[in-house]
mmCIF file of the C-alpha atoms, coordinates in Angstrom:
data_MODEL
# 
_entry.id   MODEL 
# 
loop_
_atom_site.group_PDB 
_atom_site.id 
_atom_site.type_symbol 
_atom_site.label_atom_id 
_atom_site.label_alt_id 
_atom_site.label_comp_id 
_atom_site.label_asym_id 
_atom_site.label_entity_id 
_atom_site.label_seq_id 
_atom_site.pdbx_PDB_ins_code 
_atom_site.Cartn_x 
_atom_site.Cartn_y 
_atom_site.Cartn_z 
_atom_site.occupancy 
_atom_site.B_iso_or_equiv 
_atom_site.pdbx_formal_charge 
_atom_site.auth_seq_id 
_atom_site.auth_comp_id 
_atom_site.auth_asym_id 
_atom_site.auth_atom_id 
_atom_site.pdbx_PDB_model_num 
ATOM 1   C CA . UNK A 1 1   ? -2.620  -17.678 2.359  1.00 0.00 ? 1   UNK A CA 1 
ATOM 2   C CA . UNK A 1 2   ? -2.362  -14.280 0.793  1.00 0.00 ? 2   UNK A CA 1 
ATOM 3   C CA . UNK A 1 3   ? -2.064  -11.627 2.876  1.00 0.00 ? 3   UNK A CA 1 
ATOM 4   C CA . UNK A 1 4   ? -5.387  -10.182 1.160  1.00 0.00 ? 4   UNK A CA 1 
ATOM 5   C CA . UNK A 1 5   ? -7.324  -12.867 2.118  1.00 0.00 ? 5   UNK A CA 1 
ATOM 6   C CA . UNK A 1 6   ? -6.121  -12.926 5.623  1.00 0.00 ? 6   UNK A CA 1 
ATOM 7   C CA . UNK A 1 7   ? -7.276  -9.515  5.964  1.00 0.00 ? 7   UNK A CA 1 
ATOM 8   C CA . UNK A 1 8   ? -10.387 -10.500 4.071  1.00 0.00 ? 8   UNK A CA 1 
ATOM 9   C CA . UNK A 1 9   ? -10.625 -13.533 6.560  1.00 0.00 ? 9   UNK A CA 1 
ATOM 10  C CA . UNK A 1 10  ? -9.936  -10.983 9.629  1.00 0.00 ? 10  UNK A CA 1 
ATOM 11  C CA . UNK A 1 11  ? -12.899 -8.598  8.955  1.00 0.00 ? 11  UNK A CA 1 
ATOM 12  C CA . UNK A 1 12  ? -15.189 -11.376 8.000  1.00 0.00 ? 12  UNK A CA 1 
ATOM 13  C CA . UNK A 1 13  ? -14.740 -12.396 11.494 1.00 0.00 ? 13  UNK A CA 1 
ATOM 14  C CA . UNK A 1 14  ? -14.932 -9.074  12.976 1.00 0.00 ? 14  UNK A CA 1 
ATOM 15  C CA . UNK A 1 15  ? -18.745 -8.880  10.693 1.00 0.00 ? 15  UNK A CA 1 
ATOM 16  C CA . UNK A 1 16  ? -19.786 -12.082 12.282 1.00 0.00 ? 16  UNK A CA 1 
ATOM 17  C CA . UNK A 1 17  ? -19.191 -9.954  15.587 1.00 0.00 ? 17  UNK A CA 1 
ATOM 18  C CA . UNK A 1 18  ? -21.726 -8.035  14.415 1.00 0.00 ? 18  UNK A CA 1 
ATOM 19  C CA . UNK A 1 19  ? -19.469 -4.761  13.606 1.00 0.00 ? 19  UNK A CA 1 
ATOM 20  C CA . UNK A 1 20  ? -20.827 -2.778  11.030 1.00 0.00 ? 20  UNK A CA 1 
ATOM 21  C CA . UNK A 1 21  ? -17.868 -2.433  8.383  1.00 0.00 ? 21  UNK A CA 1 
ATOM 22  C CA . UNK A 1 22  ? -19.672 -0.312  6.177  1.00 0.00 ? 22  UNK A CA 1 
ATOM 23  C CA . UNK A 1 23  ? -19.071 2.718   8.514  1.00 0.00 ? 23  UNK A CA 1 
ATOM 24  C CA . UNK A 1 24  ? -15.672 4.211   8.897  1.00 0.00 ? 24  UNK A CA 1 
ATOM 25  C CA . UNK A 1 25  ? -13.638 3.049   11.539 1.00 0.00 ? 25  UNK A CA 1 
ATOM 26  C CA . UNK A 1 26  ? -10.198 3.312   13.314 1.00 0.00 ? 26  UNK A CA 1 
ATOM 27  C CA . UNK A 1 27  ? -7.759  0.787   11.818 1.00 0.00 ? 27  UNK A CA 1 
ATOM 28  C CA . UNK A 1 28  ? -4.398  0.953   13.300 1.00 0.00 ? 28  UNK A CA 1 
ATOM 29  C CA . UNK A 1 29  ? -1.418  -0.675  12.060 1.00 0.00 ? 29  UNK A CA 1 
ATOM 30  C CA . UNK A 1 30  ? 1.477   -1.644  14.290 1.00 0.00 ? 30  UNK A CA 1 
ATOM 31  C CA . UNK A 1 31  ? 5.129   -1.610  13.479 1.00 0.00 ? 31  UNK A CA 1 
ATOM 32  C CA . UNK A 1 32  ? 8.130   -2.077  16.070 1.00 0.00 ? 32  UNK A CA 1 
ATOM 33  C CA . UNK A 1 33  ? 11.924  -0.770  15.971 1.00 0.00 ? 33  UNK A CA 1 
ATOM 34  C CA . UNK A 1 34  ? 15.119  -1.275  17.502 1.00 0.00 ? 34  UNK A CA 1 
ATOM 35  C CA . UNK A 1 35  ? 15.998  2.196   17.509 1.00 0.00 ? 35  UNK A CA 1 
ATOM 36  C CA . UNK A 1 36  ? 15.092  5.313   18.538 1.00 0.00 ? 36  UNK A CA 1 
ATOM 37  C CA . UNK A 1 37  ? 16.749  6.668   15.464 1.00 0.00 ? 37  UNK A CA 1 
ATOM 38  C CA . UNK A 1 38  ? 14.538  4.587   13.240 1.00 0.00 ? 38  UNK A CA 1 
ATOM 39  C CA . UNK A 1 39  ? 11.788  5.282   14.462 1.00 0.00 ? 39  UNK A CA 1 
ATOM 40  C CA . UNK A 1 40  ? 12.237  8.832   13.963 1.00 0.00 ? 40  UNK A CA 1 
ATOM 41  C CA . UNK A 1 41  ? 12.687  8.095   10.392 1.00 0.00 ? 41  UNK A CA 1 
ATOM 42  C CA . UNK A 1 42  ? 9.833   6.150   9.774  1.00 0.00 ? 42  UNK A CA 1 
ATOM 43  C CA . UNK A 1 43  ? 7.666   9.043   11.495 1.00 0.00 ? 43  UNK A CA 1 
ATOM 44  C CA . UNK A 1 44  ? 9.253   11.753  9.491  1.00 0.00 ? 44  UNK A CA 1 
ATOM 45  C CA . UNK A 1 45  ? 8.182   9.688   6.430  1.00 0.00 ? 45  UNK A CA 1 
ATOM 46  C CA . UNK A 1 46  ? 5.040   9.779   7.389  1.00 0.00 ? 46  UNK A CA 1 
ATOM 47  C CA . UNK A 1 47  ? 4.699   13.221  7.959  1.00 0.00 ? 47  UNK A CA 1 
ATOM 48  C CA . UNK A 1 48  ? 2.668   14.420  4.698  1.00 0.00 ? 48  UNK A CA 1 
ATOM 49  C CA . UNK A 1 49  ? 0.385   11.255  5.244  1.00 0.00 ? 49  UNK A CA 1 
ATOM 50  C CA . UNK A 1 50  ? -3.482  11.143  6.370  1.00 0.00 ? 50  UNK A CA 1 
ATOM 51  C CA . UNK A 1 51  ? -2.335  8.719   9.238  1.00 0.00 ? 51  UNK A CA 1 
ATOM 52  C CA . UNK A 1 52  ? -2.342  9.897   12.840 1.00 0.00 ? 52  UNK A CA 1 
ATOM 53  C CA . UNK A 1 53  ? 1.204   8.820   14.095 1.00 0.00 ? 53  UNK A CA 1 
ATOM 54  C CA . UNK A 1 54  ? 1.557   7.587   17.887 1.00 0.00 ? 54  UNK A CA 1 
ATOM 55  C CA . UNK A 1 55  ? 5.139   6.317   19.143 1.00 0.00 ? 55  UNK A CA 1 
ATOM 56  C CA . UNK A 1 56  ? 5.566   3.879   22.179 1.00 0.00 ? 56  UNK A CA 1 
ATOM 57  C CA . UNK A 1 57  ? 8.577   4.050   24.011 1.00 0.00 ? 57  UNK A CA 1 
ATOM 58  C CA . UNK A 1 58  ? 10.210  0.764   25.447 1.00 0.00 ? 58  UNK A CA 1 
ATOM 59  C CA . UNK A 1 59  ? 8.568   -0.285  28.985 1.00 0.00 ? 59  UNK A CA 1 
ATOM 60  C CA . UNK A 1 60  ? 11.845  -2.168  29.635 1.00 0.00 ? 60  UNK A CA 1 
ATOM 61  C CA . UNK A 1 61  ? 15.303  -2.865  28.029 1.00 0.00 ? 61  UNK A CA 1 
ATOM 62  C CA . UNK A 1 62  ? 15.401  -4.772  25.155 1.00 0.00 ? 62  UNK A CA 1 
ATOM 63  C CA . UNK A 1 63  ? 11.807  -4.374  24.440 1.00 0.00 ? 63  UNK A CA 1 
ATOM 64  C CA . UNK A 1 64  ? 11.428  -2.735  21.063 1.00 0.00 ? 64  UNK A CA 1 
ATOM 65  C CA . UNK A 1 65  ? 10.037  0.858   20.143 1.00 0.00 ? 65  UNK A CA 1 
ATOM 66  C CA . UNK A 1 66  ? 6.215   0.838   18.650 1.00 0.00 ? 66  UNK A CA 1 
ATOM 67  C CA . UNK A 1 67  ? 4.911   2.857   16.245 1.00 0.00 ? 67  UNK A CA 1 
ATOM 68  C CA . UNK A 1 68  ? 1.025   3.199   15.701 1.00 0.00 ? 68  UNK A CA 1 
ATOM 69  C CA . UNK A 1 69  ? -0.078  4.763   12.680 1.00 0.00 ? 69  UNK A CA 1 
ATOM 70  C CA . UNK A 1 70  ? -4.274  4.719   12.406 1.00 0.00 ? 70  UNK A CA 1 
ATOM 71  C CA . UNK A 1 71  ? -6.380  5.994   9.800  1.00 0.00 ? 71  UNK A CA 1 
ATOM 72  C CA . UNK A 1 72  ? -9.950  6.759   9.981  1.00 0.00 ? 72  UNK A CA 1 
ATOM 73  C CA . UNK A 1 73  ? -11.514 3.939   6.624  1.00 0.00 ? 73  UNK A CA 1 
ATOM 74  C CA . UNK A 1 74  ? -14.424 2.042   5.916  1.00 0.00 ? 74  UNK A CA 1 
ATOM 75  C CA . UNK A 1 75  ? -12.747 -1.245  6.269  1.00 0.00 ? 75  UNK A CA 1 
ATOM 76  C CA . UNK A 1 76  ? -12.088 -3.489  3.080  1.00 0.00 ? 76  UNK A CA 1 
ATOM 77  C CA . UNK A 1 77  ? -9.368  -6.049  2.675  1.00 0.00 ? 77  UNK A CA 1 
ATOM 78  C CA . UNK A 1 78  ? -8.524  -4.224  -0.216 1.00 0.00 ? 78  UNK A CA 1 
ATOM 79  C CA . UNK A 1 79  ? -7.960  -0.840  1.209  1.00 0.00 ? 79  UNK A CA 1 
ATOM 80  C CA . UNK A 1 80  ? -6.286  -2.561  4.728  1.00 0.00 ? 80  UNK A CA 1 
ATOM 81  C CA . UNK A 1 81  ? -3.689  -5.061  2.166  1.00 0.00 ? 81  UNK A CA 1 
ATOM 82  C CA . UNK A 1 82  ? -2.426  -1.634  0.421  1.00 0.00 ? 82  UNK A CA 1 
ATOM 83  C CA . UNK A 1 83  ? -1.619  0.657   3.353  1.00 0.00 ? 83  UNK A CA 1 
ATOM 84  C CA . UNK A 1 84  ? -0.518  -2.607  5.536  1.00 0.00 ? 84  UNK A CA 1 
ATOM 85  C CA . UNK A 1 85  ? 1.694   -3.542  2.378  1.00 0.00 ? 85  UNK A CA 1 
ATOM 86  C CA . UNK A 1 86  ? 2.982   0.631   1.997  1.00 0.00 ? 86  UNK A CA 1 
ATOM 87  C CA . UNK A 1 87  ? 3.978   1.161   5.547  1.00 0.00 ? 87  UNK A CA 1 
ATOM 88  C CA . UNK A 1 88  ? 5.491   -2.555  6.213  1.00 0.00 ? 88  UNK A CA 1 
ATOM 89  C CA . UNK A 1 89  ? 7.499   -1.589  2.989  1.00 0.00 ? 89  UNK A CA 1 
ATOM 90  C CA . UNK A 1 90  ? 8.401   1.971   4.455  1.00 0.00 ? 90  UNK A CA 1 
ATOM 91  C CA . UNK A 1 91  ? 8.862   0.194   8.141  1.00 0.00 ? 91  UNK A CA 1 
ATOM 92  C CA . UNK A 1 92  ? 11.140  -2.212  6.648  1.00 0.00 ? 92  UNK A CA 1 
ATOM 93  C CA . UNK A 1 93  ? 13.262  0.615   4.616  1.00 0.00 ? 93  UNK A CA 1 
ATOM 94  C CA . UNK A 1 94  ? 13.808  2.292   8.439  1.00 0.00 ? 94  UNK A CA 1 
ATOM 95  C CA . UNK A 1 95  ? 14.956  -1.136  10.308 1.00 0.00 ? 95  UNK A CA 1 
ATOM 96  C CA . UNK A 1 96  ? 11.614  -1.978  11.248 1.00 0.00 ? 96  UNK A CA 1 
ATOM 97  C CA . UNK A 1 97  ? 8.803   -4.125  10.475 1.00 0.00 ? 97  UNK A CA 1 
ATOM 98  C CA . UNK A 1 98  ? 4.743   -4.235  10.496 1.00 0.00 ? 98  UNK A CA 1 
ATOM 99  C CA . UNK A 1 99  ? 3.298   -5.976  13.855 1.00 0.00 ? 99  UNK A CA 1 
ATOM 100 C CA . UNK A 1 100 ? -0.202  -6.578  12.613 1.00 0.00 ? 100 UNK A CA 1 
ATOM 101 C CA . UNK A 1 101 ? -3.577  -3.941  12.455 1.00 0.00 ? 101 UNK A CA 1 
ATOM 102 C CA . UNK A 1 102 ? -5.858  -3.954  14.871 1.00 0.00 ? 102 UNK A CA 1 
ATOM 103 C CA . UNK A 1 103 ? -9.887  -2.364  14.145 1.00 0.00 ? 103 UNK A CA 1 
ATOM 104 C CA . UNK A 1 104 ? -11.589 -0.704  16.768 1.00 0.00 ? 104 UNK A CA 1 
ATOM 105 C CA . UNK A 1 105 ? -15.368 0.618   17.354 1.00 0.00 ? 105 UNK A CA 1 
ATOM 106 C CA . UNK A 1 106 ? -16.087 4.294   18.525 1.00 0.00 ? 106 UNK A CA 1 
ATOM 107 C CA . UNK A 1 107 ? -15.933 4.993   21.808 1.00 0.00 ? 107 UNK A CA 1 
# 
């Protein structure tokens, strides 16, 4: 399967929920690193983006560094597949790698 229509698979599910996708919403993708270091890098890429940035340090050793980056969309698969596809592509180019999104209703 594509990773389009995952996504497209994903928020079908989350509309048979009942949430409203035609609103905006928080969608935050996940990406992890070995490395402080990296994760520094990938960050300071992302400095001149629209994303809001939020790093996890490790709980314990050997766990791996987590990087949050969430942007306010009204969620598509389209518009999810191209920033998941940018920043795995920019994660991967610092050592890392994209850990999934996650879509989450106002508070």
């Amino acid at each position: 399967m594509s990773l389009l229509a995952e996504n497209a698979a994903h928020l079908k599910e989350f509309a048979s929920d009942g949430l409203d996708l035609s609103v905006p919403r928080a969608v935050e993708f996940a990406h992890v690193f070995t490395t402080p270091l990296d994760v520094d890098g990938f960050a300071a890429a992302l400095l001149d983006d629209d994303g809001e940035v939020d790093i996890l340090e490790p709980e314990d050793d050997g766990d791996p560094w987590e990087v949050a980056v969430t942007y306010e969309l009204i969620p598509s698969a389209e518009a999810i597949t191209a920033i998941e596809e940018r920043l795995d592509a920019l994660a991967q180019a610092h050592n890392g790698e994209s850990d999934g999104w996650g879509l989450y209703e106002d508070e």
